[in-house]
C-alpha positions as CSV (number, residue, x, y, z in Angstrom):
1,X,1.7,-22.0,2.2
2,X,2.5,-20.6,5.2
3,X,2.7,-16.5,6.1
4,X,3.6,-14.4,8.3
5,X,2.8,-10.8,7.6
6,X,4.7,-8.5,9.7
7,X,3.5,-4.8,9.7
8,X,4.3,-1.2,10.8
9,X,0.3,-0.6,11.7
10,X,-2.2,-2.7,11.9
11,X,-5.4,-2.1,11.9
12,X,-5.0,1.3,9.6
13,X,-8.4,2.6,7.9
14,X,-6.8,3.2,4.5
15,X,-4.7,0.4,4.3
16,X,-7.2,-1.8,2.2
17,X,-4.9,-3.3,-0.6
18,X,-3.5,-5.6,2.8
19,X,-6.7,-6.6,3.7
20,X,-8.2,-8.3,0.8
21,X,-5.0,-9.2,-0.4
22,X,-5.3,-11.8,2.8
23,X,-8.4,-12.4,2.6
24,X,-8.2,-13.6,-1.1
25,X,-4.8,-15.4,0.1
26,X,-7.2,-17.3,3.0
27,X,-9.6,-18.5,0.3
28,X,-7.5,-19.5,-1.4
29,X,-6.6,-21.8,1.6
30,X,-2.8,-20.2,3.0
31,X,-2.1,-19.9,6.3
32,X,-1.8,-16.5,7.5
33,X,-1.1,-14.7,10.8
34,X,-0.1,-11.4,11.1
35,X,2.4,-9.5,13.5
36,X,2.1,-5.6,13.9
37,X,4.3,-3.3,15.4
38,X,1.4,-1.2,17.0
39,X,-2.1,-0.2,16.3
40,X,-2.7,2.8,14.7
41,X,-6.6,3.2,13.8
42,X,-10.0,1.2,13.6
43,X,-9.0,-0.1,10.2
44,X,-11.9,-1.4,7.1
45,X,-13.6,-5.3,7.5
46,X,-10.9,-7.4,9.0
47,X,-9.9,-10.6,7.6
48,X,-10.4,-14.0,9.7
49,X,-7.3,-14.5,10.9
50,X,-4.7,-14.2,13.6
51,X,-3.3,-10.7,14.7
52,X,-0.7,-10.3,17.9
53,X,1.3,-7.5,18.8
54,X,4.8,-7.6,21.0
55,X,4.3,-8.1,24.4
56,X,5.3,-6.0,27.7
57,X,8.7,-6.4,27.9
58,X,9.0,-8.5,31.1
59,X,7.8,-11.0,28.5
60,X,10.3,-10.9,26.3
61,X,13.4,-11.4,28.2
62,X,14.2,-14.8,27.0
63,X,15.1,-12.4,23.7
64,X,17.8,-11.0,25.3
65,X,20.1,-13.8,24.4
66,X,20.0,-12.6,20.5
67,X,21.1,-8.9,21.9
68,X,24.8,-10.1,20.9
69,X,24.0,-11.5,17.2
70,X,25.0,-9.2,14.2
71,X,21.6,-8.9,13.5
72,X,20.7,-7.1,16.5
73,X,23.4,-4.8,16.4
74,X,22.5,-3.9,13.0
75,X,18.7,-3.3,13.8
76,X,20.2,-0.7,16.9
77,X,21.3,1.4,14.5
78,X,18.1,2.2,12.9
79,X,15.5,1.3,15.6
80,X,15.6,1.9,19.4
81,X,16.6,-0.8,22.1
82,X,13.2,-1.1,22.9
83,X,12.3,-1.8,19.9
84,X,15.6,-4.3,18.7
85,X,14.1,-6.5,21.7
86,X,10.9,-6.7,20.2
87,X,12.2,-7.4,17.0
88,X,14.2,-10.3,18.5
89,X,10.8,-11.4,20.3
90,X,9.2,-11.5,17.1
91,X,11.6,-14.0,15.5
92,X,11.7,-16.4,18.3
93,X,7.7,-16.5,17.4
94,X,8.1,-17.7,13.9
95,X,7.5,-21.3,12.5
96,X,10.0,-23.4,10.9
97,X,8.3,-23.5,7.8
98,X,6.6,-19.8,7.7
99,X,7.6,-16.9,5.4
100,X,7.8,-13.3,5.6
101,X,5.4,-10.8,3.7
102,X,6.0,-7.3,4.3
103,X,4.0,-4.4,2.4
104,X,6.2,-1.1,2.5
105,X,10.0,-1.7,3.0
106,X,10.4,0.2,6.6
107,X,10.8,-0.8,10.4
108,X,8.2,-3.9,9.7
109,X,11.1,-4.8,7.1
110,X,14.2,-4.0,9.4
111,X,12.5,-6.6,10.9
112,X,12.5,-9.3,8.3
113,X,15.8,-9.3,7.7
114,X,17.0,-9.5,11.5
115,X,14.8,-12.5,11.1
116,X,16.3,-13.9,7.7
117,X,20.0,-13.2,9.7
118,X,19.3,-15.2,12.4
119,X,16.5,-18.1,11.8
120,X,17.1,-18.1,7.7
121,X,13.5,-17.2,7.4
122,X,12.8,-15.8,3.6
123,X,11.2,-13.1,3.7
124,X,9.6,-11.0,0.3
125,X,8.8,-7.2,0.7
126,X,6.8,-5.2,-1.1
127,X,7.5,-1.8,-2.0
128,X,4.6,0.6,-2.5
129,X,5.6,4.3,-2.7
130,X,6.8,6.8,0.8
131,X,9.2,3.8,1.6
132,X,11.1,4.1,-1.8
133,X,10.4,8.1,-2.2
134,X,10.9,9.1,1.1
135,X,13.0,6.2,2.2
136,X,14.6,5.1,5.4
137,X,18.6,4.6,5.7
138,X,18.4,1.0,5.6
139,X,16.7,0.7,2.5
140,X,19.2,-0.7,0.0
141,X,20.4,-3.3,2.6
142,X,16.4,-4.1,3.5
143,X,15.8,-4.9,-0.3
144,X,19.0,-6.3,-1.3
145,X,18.8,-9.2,1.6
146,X,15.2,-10.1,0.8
147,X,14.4,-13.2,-0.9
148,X,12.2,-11.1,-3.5
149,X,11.4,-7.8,-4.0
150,X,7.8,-6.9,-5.7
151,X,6.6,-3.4,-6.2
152,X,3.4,-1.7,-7.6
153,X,4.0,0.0,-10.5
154,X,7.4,-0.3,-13.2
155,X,8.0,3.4,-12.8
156,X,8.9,1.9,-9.0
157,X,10.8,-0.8,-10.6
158,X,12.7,1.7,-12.6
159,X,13.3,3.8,-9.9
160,X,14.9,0.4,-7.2
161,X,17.1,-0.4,-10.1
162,X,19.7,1.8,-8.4
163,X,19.5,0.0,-5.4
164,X,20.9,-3.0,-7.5
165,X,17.4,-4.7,-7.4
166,X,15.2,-6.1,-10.3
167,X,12.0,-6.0,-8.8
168,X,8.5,-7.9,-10.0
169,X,5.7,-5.7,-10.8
170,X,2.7,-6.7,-8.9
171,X,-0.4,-4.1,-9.0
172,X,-2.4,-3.9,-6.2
173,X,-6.0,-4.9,-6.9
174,X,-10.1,-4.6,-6.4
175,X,-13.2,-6.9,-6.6
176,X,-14.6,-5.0,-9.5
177,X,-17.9,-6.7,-8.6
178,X,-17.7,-6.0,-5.0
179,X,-18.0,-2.6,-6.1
180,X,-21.6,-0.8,-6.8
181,X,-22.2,1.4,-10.4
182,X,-21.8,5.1,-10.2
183,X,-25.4,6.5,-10.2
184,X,-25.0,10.1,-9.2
185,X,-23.3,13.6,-10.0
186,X,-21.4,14.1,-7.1
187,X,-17.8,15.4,-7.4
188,X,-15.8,13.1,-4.6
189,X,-12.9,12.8,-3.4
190,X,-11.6,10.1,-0.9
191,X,-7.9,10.4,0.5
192,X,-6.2,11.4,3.9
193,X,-5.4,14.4,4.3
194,X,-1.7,14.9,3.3
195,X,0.0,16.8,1.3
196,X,0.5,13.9,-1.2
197,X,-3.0,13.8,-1.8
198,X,-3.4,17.1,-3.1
199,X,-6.9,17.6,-1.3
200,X,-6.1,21.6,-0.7
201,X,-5.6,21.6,-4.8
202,X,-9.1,20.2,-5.2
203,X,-11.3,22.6,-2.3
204,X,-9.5,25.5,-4.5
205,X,-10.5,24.4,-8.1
206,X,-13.8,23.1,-6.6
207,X,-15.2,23.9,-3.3
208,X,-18.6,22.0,-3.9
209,X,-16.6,18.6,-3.9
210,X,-17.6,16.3,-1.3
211,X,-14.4,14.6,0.2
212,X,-14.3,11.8,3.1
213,X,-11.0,10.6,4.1
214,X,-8.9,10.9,7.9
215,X,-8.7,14.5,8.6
216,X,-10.2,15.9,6.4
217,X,-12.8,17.7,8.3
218,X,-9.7,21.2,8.4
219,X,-11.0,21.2,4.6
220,X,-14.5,21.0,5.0
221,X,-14.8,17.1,4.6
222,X,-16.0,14.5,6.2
223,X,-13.7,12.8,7.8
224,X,-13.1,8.9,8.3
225,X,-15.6,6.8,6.8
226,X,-16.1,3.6,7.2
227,X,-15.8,1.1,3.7
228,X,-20.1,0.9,3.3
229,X,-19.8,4.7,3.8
230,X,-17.2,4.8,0.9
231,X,-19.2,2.3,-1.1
232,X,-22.1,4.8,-0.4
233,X,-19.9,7.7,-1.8
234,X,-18.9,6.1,-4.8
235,X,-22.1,5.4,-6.1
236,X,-24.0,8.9,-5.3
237,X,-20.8,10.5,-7.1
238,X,-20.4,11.3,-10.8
239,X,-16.7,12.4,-11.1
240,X,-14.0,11.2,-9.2
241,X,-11.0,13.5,-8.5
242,X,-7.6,12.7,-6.4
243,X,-4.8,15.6,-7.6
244,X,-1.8,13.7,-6.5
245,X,1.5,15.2,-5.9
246,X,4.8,14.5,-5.1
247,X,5.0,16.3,-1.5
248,X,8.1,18.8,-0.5
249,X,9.7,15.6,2.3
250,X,9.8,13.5,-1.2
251,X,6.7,11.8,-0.3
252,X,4.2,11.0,-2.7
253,X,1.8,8.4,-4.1
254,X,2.4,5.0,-6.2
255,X,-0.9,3.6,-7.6
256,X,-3.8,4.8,-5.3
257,X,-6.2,2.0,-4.4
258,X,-8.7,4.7,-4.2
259,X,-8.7,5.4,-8.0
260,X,-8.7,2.0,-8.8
261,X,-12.2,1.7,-6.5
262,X,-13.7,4.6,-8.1
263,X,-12.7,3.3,-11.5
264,X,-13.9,-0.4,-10.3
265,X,-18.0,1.8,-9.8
266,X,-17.4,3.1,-13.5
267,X,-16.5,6.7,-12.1
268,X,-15.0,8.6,-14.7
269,X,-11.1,10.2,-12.7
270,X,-9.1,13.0,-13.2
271,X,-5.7,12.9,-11.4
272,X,-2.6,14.2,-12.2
273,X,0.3,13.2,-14.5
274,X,2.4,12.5,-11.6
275,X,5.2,9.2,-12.8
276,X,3.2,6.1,-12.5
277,X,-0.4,7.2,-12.6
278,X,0.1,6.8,-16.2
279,X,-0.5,2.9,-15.5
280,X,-3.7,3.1,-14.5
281,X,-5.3,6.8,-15.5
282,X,-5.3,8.3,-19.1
283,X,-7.1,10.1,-21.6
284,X,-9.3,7.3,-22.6
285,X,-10.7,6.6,-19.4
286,X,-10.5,9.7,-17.2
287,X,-8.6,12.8,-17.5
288,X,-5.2,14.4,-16.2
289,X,-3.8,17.7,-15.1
290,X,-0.4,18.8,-14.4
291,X,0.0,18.6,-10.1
292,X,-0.4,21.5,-8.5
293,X,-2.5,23.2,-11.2
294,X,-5.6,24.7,-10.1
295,X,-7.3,26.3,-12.9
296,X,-6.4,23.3,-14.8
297,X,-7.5,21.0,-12.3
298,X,-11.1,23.4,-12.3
299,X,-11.1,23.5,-16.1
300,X,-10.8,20.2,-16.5
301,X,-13.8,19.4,-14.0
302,X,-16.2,21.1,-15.8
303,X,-15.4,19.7,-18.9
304,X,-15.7,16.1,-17.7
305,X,-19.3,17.5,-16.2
306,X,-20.1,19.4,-19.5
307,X,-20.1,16.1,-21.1
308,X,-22.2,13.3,-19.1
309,X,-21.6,10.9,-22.5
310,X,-18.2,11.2,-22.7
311,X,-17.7,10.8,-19.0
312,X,-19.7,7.9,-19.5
313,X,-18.0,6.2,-22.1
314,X,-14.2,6.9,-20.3
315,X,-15.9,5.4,-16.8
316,X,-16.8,2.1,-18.7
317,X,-13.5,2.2,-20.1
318,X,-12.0,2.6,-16.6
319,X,-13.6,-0.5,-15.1
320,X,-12.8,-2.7,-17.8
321,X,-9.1,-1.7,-17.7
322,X,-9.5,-2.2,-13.8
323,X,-10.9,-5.5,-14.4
324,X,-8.3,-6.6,-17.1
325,X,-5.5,-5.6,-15.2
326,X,-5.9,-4.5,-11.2
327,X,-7.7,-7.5,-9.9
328,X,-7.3,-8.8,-6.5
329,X,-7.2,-12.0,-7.4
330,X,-3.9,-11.1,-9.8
331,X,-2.3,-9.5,-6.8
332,X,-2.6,-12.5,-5.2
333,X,-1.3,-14.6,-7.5
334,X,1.8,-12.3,-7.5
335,X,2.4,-12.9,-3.7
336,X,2.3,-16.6,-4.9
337,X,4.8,-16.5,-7.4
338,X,7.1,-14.8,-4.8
339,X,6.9,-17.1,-1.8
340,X,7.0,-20.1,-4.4
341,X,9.6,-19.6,-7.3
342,X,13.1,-18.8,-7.9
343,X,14.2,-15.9,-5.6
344,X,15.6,-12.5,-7.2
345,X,18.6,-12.3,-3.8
346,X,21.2,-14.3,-2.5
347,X,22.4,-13.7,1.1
348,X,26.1,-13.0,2.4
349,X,27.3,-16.3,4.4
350,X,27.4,-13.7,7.4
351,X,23.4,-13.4,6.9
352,X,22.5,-17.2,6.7
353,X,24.2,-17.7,10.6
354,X,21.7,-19.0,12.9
355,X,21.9,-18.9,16.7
C-alpha cells in the first residue's frame, strides 16, 4: 500500500504517535512519503522515509491552472491564496495509486479533500482531540468528504456523531518493550506547556515534581528533551502525574501518548477524570482527581507515595492494560483496515470531478 501522509508540522517533538505509527507501517513493508505544510521543531527519531515541503512559489506556477476548480475556491475560504496554491501544488505531486493519511482534521485536511475533489484521491483522517474540541469551520465538510474517519478514543466518536459521522476507534499506541522499568521515586511530569496540560495545577499541589516538556522552563522545568532523555526520566521516576484539563478556547486533551509511555515503564498515573481518560487511566491502575483540583491533586500524590506496594501493584496493572490494548502495532493495523476496507463516506458527484 501506498501513503501519502500530509501534515500541518512536521518534524514536531511531541508528535510521537505519527512517528512510530510509520515506522511500524514501513516494516511492515508500505510505502510512505510524507508532505508537511512547514517545520515547526526538531522533532523525536525520524522514520526512514521521504519528507518534502511546498516549494517557492515560482515553482509552483503550473498549479495555477486548478485556481478555477471548485475545489480551490472552497480551500480560499479557509486558507490564504498563498497557501490554496500550495495546496494545488501538492495534489499535482500525488501518485495515481497513493492514499491520503492525515492525523488531526485541520489545514493538512483542507487539503485532502481539495485533493479527493480534484484527482479522486481517498483520503482517511484521523481525528485526535484540539481539531474536534477546538475545531476549525470546515470541519463537518473535512470529515463528511473523507473516505474514513478514525478517531482515538469513543468519547471522540460520540462526540463526531453530530457531524453525521460514525467514526472507527483506533488508539494510538507504544512498544511496551521499547520502554525501560520504573526504578526510581521521582514525581514527573512530561507535557508542553499549555494550558491543557494542567502543568501550573501540578507545580501548585507539588513543587518538587520534576517536569520536562517545550516550555516548561516559566515553571521551573526542564524544557525539551529529547526521547533517550524522556526514556531517562521515566525510569528514575516513581509516580507519574499529567492533570489534564479541558482549556478555556475549548482545547483540551484526547488520550495522551505520554501516559500511555509512563504506563508502558510500569509508572503508577494520576490524571484527571476529564471525558476519555477513562479509557486508559482508572482506579486500578493509577489514580484520578477532579481537573483543576489542587489539594486533591496534592492529596492524592501522597497517597500513591504513602503506599510504594500499592503503587506497585496499579503500575503492573497499567502496563499490562497498555500492552493488551494501546499497542503500536494495533494502531497500525487500524490505518490498514481504513485504507483497505469498505469506506464509512460517499462523495457528492460535484466532488468526484477531475480536471
Amino acid at each position: 500500500m501506498k501513503l501519502a501522509y500530509w501534515l500541518r508540522y512536521y518534524p514536531t517533538l511531541t508528535e510521537t504517535f505519527v512517528y512510530d505509527e510509520a515506522r511500524t507501517l514501513l516494516a511492515r513493508g508500505h510505502q510512505l512519503r510524507c508532505l508537511a505544510i512547514g517545520p515547526r521543531e526538531s522533532g523525536a527519531t525520524l522514520p526512514d522515509w521521504e519528507v518534502s515541503h511546498p516549494p517557492s512559489y515560482a515553482e509552483m506556477v503550473l498549479a495555477l491552472t486548478d485556481a478555477a476548480h471548485p475545489a480551490a475556491r472552497w480551500l480560499a475560504q479557509h486558507q490564504r491564496p498563498k497557501q490554496v496554491m500550495k495546496a494545488l501544488w501538492a495534489t499535482r505531486q500525488l501518485l495515481d495509486d497513493e492514499r491520503i493519511h492525515c492525523h488531526f482534521a485541520g489545514e493538512a485536511a483542507e487539503w485532502a479533500r481539495v485533493a479527493r475533489w480534484i484527482r479522486g484521491t481517498p483520503y482517511v483522517v484521523m481525528v485526535h482531540a484540539a481539531d474536534l474540541y477546538k475545531p476549525r469551520p470546515s470541519l463537518a465538510e473535512v470529515l463528511q468528504q473523507a473516505d474514513a474517519v478514525l478517531t482515538i478514543s469513543s468519547a471522540n466518536a460520540r462526540a463526531l456523531e453530530a457531524y453525521g459521522v460514525q467514526a472507527q476507534v483506533v488508539h494510538c499506541g507504544v512498544d511496551v518493550e521499547a520502554w525501560p522499568e520504573a526504578e526510581g521515586d521521582t514525581v514527573l511530569s512530561v507535557a508542553r506547556n499549555v494550558p491543557k496540560k494542567g502543568l501550573d495545577q501540578l507545580v501548585a499541589a507539588w513543587p518538587e515534581a520534576r517536569i520536562l516538556g517545550p516550555g516548561t522552563e516559566s515553571l521551573g522545568g526542564e524544557g525539551s528533551a529529547t526521547r533517550e532523555q524522556v526514556r531517562g526520566a521515566l525510569a528514575d521516576a516513581g509516580l507519574f502525574v499529567l492533570p489534564c484539563r479541558a482549556a478555556a478556547d475549548g482545547d483540551r486533551d484526547g488520550i495522551p501518548v505520554a501516559l500511555m509511555e509512563a504506563m508502558a515503564c510500569g509508572l503508577p498515573v494520576v490524571t484527571t477524570d476529564l471525558l476519555g481518560l477513562d479509557e486508559l487511566v482508572d482506579e486500578s491502575v493509577g489514580w484520578v482527581v477532579p481537573p483543576d483540583d489542587v489539594d486533591a491533586l496534592r492529596s492524592t500524590i501522597r497517597v500513591a507515595l504513602a503506599d510504594p506496594a500499592e503503587a506497585r501493584r496499579r503500575g503492573l496493572a497499567g502496563r499490562a492494560r497498555v500492552r493488551a490494548h494501546f499497542s503500536l502495532e494495533a494502531q497500525a493495523d487500524g490505518v490498514i483496515r481504513a485504507h483497505t476496507r469498505g469506506w464509512t463516506t460517499s462523495l457528492p458527484e460535484g466532488d468526484r470531478t477531475s480536471t
